[in-house]
N, C-alpha and C positions, 0 to 999 in steps of 0.2 A: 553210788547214785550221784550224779550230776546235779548241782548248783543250781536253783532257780535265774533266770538271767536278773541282770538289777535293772530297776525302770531307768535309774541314770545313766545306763552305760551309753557311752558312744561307741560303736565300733569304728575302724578305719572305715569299711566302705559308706558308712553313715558318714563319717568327717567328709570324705572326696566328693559326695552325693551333693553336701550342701555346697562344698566349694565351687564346684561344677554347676553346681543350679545357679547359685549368685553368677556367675559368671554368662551361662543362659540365657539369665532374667536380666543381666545388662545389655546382652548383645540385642533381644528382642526388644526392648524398651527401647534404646538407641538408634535400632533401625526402623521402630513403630515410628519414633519422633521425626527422622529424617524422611520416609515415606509419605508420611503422613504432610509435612510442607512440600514435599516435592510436588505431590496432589494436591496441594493447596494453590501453589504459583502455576500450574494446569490452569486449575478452575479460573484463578484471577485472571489469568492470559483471556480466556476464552470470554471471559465476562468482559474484558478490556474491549479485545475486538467486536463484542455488537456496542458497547456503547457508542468505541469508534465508527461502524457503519452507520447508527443510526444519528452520528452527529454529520455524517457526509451527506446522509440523504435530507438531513434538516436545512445544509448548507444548499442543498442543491435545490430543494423547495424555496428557501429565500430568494436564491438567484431566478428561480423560476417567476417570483410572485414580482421582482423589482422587473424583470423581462416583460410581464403579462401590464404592469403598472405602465412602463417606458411604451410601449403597445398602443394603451388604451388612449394616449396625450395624442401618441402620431396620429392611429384613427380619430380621436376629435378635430386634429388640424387639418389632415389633408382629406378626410370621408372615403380613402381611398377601398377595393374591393380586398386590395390584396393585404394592405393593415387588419383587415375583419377577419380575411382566413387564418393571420397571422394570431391574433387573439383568437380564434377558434381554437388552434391546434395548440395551443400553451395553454387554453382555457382545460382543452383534455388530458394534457400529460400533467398538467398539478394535481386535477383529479384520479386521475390513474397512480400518480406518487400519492396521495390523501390513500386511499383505497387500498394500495399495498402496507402502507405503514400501518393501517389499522386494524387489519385482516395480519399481520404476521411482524407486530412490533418490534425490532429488537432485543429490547429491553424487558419485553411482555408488558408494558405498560400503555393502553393505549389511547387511554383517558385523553394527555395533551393530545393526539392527533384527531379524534374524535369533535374535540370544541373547538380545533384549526377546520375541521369541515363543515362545520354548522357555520364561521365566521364565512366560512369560502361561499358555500351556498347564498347566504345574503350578498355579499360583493358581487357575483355572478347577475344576483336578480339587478342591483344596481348600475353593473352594467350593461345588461340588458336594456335599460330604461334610458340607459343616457346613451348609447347606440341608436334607438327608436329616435330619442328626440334629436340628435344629431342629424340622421338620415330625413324628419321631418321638418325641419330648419333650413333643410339643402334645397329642399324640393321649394320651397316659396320663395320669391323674390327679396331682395339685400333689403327692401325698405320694412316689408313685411316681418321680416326674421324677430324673435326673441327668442336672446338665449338667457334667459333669467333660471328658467330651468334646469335647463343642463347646467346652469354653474352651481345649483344647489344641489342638484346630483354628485357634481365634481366635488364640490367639500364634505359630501357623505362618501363620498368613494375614497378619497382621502385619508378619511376620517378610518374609515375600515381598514384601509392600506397600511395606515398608522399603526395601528392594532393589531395585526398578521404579525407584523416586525418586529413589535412589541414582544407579543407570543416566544415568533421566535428564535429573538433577542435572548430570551430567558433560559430557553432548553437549548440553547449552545451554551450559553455560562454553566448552566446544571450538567450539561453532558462533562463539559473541561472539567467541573470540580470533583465531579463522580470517576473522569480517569483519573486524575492527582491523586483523587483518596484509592485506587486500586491501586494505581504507581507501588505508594507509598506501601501499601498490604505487600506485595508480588516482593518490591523490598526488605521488607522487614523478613518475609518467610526465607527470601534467600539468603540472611545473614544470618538467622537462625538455621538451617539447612546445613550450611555451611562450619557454623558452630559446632552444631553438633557431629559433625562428620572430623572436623579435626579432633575435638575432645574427646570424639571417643577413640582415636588412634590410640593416644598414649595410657586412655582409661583402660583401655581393651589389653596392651601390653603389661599393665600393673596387673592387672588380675589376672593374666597371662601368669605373671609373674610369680603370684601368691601363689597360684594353681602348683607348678615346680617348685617351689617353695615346700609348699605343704606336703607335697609329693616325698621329698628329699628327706626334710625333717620328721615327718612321720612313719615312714618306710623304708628308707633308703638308707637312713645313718643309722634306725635302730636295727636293722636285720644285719648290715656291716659289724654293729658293734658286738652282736652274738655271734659273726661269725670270727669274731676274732677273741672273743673270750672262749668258742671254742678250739681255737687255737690253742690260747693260752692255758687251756684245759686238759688236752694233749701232750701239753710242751711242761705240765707240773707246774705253772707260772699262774692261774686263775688264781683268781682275788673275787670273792661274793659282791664286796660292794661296786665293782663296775658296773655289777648289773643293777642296785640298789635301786634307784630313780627307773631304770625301763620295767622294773618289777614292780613299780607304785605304780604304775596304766592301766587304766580301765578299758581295756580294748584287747585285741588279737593279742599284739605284742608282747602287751601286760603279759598275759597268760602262758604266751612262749617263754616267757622270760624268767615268768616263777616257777613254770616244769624244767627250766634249764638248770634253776639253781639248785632243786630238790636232786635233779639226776646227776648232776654236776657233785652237791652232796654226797651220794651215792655214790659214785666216783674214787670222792674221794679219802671217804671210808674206808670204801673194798680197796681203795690202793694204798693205807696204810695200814690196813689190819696184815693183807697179804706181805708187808714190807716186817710189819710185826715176825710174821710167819717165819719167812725165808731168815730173818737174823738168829731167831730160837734155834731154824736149820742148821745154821751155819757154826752159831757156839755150841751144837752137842757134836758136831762132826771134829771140832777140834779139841 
């Protein structure tokens, strides 16, 4: 009857199993980490550029608003028709820029744009008003005119002007600090990235390593060294304790090892009884 197995044993293919998994579980893990930042400097890239766009479009709304500003002076100086259409059409495309940034943020944030159009709508009305009373100042005579008015307009229009700038003044410095700080991320991930891509070269080859290692030393030198004990088994030259230590394993080999020595026993009994024999042969024949 066959040997219960022992809960300790390891066999070889249990040893290579784990060698192989360790080996597995590094390469997945290594290329989870590398993956995983390559998709990261992705994301950041992608986050980069709408900050980017929506620091162009903030850029271009300022140039729009100091345009619409520069505008509003000439039409007060000269009352001309074609300054009026000229603020007309800038009055629109700030709004139409207001309107798309708000409807389809960037950033998805669209709260600052939102209270740049509530500021815009009041400017608007204000310039309305001091249009109105510019064009009614024209129309009376030089003696007749005050513009007491319209200059108190013009310091609330100003004042608003101020404000816009102000606004945004702010979310180009937030936009610049919010790419620096992604810079920095897309950075980091690619030197990590990188890291990890060289370390694991030489990790990859050490465990490479073990792997043939364990291979050789576990399998290779002990089935070599049985097969040269049964050489020496053949040739009258086996010695038991060669095998001494691969007969202490608890595995395949083990068990090759202490059936080799039993039959090798065996062996070399029946090959000295029968030498017993042939000598009795030989001293009754003479």
């Amino acid at each position: 009857m066959k040997n219960k197995s022992n809960p300790s044993r390891l066999n070889i293919q249990s040893r290579l199993v784990l060698v192989f998994s360790i080996l597995f579980v590094f390469c997945v893990l290594a290329l989870s980490v590398f993956l995983f930042n390559i998709l990261n400097i992705v994301a950041l890239n992608d986050q980069s550029r709408m900050v980017f766009e929506e620091n162009r479009r903030i850029y271009q709304l300022e140039t729009m608003f100091k345009q619409y500003h520069l505008g509003l002076v000439n039409y007060a100086v000269s009352s001309s028709s074609l300054a009026e259409m000229r603020l007309s059409a800038l009055d629109q495309r700030i709004d139409e820029t207001l309107f798309a940034l708000q409807e389809q943020p960037p950033t998805g944030n669209a709260a600052p744009f939102e209270a740049l159009a509530v500021k815009k709508e009041a400017l608007a009305a204000l310039v309305a008003q001091i249009i109105d009373e510019v064009d009614e100042q024209d129309e009376l005579d030089y003696e007749d005119q005050d513009w007491e008015e319209a200059q108190r307009l013009t310091v609330q229009i100003n004042q608003q002007f101020d404000s816009l700038y102000a606004d945004l003044r702010i979310l180009r410095a937030e936009g610049r600090q919010q790419l620096s700080g992604l810079s920095q991320q897309a950075e980091f991930s690619s030197l990590l990235a990188m890291a990890v891509g060289l370390l694991s070269i030489p990790a990859f080859l050490g465990l490479a390593l073990l792997v043939a290692v364990t291979i050789s030393v576990q399998i290779n030198l002990p089935l070599e060294q049985l097969a040269q004990a049964a050489r020496d088994l053949k040739e009258r030259k086996f010695n038991p304790a060669d095998l001494e230590k691969l007969a202490q394993r608890n595995d395949e080999i083990g068990d090759l090892a202490r059936e080799f020595l039993k039959t090798a026993e065996s062996v070399q009994a029946r090959t000295s009884e029968l030498e017993h024999e042939a000598a009795e042969i030989r001293a009754k024949i003479k």
